[in-house]
C-alpha positions as a printed NumPy array, in Angstrom:
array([[ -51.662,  -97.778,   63.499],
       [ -49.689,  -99.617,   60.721],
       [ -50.446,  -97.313,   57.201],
       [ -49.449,  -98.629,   53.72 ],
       [ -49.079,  -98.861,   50.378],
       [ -48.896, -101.789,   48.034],
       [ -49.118, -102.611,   43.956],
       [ -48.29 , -106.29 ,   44.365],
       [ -48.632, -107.299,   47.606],
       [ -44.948, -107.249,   49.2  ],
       [ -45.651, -104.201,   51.237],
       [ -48.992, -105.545,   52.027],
       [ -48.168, -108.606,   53.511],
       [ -45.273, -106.442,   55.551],
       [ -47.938, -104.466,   56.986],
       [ -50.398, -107.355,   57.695],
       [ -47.77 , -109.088,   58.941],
       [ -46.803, -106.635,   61.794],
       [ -50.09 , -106.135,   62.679],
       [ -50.622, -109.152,   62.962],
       [ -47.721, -109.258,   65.318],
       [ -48.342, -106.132,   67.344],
       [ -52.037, -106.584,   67.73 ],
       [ -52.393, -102.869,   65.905],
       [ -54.784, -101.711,   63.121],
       [ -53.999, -101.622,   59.787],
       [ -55.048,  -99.478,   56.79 ],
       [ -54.304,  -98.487,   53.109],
       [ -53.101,  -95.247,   52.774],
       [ -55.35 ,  -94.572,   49.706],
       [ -58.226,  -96.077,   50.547],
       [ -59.953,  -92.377,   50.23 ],
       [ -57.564,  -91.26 ,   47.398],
       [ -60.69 ,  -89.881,   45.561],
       [ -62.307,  -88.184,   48.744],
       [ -62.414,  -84.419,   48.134],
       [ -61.277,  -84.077,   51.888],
       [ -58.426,  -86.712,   53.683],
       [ -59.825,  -88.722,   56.507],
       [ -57.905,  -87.872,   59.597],
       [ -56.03 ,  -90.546,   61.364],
       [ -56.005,  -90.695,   65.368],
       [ -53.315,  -93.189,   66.305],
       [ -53.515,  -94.76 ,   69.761],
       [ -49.843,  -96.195,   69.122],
       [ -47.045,  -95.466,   66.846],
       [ -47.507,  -94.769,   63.294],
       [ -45.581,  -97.491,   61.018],
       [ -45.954,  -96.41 ,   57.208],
       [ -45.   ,  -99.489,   54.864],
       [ -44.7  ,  -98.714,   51.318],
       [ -42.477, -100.25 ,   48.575],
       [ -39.491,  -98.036,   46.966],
       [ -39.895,  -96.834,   43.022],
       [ -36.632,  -95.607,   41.523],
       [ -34.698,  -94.826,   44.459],
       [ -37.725,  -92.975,   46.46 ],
       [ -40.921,  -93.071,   48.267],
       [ -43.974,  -93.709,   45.577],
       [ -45.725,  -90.352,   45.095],
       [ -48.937,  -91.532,   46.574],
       [ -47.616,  -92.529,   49.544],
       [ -45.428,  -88.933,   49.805],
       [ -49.009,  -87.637,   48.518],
       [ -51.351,  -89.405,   51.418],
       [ -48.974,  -88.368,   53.792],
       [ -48.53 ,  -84.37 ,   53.24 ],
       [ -52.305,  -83.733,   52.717],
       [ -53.884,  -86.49 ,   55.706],
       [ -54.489,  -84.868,   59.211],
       [ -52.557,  -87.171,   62.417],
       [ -53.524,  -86.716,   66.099],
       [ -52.77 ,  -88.723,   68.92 ],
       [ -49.763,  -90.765,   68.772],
       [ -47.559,  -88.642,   66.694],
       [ -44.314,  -91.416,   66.725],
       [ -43.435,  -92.453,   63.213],
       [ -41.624,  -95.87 ,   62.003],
       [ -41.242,  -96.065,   57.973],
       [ -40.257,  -99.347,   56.747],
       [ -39.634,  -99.627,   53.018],
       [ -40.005, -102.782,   50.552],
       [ -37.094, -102.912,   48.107],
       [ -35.432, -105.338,   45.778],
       [ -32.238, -103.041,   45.03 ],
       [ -31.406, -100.209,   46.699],
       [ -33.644,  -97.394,   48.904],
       [ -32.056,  -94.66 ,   47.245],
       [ -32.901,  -90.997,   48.939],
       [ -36.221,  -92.143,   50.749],
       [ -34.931,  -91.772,   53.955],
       [ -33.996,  -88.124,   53.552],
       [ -37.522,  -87.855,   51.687],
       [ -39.385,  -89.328,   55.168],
       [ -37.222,  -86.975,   57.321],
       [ -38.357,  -83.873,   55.384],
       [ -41.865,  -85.233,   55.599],
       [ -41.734,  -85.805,   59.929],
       [ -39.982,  -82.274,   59.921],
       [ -43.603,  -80.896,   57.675],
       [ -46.156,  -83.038,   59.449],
       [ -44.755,  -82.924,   62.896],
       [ -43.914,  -86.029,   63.135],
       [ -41.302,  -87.881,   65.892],
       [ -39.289,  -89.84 ,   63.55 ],
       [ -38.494,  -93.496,   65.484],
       [ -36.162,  -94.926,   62.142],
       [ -36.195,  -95.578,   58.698],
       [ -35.354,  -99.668,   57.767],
       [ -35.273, -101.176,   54.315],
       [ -36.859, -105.094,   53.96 ],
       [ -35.508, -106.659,   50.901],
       [ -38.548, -108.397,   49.23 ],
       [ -38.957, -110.05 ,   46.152],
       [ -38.784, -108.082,   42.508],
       [ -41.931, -106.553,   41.489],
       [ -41.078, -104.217,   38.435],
       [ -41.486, -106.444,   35.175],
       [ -41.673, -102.98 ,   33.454],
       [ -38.098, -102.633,   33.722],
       [ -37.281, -105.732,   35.26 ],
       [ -38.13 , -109.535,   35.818],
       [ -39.928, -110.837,   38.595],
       [ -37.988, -113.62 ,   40.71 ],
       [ -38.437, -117.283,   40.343],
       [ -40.909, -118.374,   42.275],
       [ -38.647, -120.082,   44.394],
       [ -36.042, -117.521,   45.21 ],
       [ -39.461, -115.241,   45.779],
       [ -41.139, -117.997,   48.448],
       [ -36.81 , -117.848,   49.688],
       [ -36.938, -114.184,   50.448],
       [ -40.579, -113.659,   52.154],
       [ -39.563, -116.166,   54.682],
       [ -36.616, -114.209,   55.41 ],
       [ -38.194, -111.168,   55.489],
       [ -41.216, -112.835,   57.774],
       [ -38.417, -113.295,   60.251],
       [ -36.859, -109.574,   59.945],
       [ -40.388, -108.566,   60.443],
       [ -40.749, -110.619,   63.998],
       [ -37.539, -108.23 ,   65.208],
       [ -39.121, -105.482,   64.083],
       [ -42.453, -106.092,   65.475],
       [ -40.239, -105.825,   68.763],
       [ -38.603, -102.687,   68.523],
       [ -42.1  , -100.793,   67.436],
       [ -43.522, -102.301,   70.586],
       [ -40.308, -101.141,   72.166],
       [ -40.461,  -97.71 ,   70.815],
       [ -36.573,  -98.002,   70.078],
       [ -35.34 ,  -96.703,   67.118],
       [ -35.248,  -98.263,   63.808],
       [ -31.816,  -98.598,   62.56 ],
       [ -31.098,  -97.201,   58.924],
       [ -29.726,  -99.88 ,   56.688],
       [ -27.37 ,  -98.029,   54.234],
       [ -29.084,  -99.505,   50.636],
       [ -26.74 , -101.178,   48.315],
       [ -26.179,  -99.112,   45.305],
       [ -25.544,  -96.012,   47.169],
       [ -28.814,  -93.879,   45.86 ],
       [ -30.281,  -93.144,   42.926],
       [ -28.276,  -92.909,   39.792],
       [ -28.375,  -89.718,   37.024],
       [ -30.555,  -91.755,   35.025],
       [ -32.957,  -92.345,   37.615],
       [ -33.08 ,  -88.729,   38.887],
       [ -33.564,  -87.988,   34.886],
       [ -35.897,  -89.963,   34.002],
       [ -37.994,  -90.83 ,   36.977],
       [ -40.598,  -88.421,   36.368],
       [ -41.558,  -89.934,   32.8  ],
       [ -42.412,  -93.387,   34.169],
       [ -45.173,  -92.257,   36.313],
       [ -48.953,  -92.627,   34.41 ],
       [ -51.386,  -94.995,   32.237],
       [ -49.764,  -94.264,   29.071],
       [ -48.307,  -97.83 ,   27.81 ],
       [ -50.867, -100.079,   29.563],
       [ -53.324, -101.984,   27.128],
       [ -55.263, -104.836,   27.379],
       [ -54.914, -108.159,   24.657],
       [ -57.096, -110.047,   22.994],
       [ -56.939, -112.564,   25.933],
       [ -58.922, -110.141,   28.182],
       [ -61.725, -111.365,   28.945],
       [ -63.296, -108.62 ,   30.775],
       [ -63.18 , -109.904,   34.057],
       [ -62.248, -106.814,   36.458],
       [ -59.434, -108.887,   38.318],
       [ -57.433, -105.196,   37.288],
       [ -60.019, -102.979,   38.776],
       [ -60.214, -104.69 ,   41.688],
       [ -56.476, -104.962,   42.025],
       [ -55.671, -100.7  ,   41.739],
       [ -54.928,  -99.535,   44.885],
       [ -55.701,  -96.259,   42.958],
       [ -59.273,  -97.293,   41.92 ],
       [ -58.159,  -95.764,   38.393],
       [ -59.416,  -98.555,   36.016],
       [ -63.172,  -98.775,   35.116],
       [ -64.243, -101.375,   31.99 ],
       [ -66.108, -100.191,   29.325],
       [ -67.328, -102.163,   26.941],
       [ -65.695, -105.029,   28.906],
       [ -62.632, -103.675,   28.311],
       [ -60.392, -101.49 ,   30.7  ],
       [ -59.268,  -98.578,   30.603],
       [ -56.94 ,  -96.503,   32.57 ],
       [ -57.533,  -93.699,   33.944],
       [ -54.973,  -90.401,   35.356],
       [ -54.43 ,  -91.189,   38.754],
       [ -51.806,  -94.158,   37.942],
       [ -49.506,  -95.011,   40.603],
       [ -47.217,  -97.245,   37.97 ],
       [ -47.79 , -100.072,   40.459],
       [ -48.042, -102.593,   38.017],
       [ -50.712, -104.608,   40.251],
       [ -53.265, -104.753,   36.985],
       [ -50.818, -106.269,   34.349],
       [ -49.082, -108.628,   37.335],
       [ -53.367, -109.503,   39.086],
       [ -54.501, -110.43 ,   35.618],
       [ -55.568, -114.201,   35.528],
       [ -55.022, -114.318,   31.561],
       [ -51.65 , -112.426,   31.619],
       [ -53.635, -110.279,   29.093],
       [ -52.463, -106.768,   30.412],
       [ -49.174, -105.589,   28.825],
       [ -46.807, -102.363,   28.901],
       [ -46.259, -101.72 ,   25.276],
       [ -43.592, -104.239,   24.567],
       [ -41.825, -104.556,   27.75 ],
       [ -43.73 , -106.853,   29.679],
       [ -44.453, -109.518,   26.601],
       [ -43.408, -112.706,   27.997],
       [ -42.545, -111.822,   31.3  ],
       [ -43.379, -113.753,   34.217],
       [ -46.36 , -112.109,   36.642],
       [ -45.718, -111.536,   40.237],
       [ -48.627, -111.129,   42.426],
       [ -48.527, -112.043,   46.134],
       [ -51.753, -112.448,   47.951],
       [ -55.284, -113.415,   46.903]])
């Protein structure tokens, strides 16, 4: 069962991909965020988690979904991350995880995908973006292999070497709603509550607003047809990156 996370589609299409490839299920891992209880998951085959990396580790939804959901069955477990600079300290983060949930770790591999973050970054050109999916469609055909091989992924040291001071400093401050607004070009037309994988925005008055369950995905200001969805001043005249429907 292929279990994942995804703000702006990169880890999505990972996941889709390799299930796609290794005939397997696939599911969001917080598609009952809001339940009071976790839905169990009984895997058949391996489990293959597929989130993307936010400041050097693993988003704390997917950490989140993880500790608190009940596994049975298959208890093998392949975690393949979606980057754009370096994995930082997830891999220790996923070991320490396997070691609480019982969990047979098969390998931890990093799959460079196009940049996301236009909170703190830029999103690619669209070209260098369509450049790196391909290549990571390809990494994903080898992988697709090995999980169906039950051979261990091979951990790709990240370049950067980890998470910096100021990341481990200031990490915790850029999780929640607080900065998102909506412009006078929104037009009320939900494309941002349908695109939280958190199901934390609800319109009122034809307007959204954000709620406290905010994974700092960024999928509402990038999913936005009218680019009306900003991050106080950071995101003003950035280009959106949304890949999918």
């Amino acid at each position: 069962m292929i279990l994942y996370f995804s703000g702006t589609g990169n880890s999505r299409h990972a996941a889709e991909k390799l299930a796609e490839l290794t005939r397997d299920e696939v599911r969001p891992l917080a598609e009952d965020y809001k339940a009071a209880k976790q839905r169990a998951v009984k895997a058949q085959n391996a489990l293959v988690f597929v989130f993307p990396i936010q400041y050097g580790k693993l988003p704390g939804i997917v950490e989140d979904r993880i500790a608190k959901t009940p596994f049975t069955g298959n208890k093998d477990a392949f975690f393949i991350a979606t980057f754009s600079g370096s994995a930082g300290n997830a891999e220790k983060q996923v070991l320490r995880l396997c070691g609480k949930k019982g969990l047979r770790f098969r390998g931890f591999l990093s799959l460079l995908m196009p940049e996301n973050d236009i909170i703190d970054k830029s999103a690619f050109p669209k070209d260098k973006a369509a450049d790196l999916i391909a290549q990571a469609d390809k990494k994903l055909e080898a992988i697709a292999g090995q999980i169906h091989r039950n051979e261990m992924l091979r951990y790709e040291e990240p370049s950067g070497g980890g998470r910096s001071l100021f990341e481990k400093l200031f990490s915790p401050f850029r999780a929640g709603a607080k900065g998102f607004r909506a412009e006078e070009g929104c037009d009320g037309c939900g494309a941002c509550v349908q695109a939280c994988p958190m199901k934390n925005i609800r319109l009122e008055n034809g307007k959204p607003v954000w709620g406290s369950d905010c994974a700092r995905c960024t999928a509402c200001i990038n999913r936005c047809p009218h680019g009306a969805i900003e991050y106080g001043n950071k995101t003003q005249g950035k280009e959106r990156y949304y890949f999918g429907k």
